[in-house]
C-alpha positions, -999 to 999 in steps of 0.1 A, spaced: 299 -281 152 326 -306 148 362 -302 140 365 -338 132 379 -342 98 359 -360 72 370 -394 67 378 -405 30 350 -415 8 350 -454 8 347 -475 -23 312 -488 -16 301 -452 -21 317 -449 -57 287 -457 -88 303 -481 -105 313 -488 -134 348 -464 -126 370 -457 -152 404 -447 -138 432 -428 -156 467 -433 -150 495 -407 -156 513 -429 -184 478 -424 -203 466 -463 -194 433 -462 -189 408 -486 -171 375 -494 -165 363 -517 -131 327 -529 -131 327 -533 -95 346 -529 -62 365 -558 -70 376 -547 -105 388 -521 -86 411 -537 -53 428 -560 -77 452 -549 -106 478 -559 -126 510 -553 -112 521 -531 -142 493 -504 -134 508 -504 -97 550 -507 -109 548 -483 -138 523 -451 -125 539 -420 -131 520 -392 -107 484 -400 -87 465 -420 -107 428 -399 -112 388 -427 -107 359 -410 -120 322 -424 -111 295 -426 -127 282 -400 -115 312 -379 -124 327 -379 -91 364 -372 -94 387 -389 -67 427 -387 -66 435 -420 -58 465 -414 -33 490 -437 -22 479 -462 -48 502 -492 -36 503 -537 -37 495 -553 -6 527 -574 -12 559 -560 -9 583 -554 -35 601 -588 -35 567 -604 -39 564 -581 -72 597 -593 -84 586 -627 -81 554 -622 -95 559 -587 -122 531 -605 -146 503 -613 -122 474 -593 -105 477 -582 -71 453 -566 -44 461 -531 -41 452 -501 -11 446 -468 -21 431 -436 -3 403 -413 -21 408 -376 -21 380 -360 -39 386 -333 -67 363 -313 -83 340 -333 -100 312 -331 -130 306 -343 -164 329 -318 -182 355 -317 -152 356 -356 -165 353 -344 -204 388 -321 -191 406 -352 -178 399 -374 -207 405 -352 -230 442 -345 -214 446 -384 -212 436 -386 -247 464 -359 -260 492 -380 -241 488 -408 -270 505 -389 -294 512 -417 -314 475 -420 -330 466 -408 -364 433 -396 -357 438 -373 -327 416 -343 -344 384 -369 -346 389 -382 -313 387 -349 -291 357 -338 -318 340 -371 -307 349 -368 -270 336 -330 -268 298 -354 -277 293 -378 -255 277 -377 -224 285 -408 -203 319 -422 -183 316 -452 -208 314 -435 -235 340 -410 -229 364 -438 -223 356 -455 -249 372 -429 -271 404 -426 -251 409 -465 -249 396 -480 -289 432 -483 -309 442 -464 -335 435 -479 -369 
């Protein structure tokens, strides 16, 4: 029996596509593993909180320490570009409706759209990451 503790998952291990959901209710979908190490500063500068990746496969990760690889001048100097990023995955509870629960929290932070009541009707239906997303990220009419 070990007491070694498990090291984190890696990102080759994620099923991509990965939708990730930010605490300022952006959300984002990455097709691949480099979708995923390179973002736009803004997702990095403006976070509030842990920012949440869901697989596939409904895997639920906290992505701690989300963070540039360039320091904070280089932001300055660059607040409009993309930038690699380094992250560490904690894994949360996962499953489709775990995911259904955190999409549907991300989709009650937009309080600004008109069709809310639709929206989590819709979003209680479908039954892939895709499609869940898509609800939480098509604008408001």
């Amino acid at each position: 029996m070990s007491c070694s503790k498990r090291s984190p998952p890696k990102i080759e291990s994620l099923q991509f596509p990965v939708v990730i959901l930010f605490g300022n209710s952006a959300t984002r979908v990455c097709k691949g593993p480099a979708d995923l190490t390179m973002m736009h500063t803004n997702y990095v500068v403006l976070s509030e909180g842990t920012p949440v990746l869901i697989d596939s496969q409904f895997k639920i990760y906290a992505m701690e320490g989300l963070r540039s690889t360039h320091n904070g001048m280089w932001l300055m100097a660059h607040p409009s570009g993309l930038t690699e990023v380094m992250f560490e995955l904690k894994a949360q509870r996962s499953g489709r409706e775990a995911a259904r629960e955190l999409f549907m929290r991300q989709l009650e932070k937009q309080t600004w759209l008109s069709d809310l009541d639709e929206r989590r009707h819709s979003l209680g239906a479908k039954q892939s990451l895709l499609e869940m997303a898509a609800v939480v990220q098509s604008q408001s009419e």
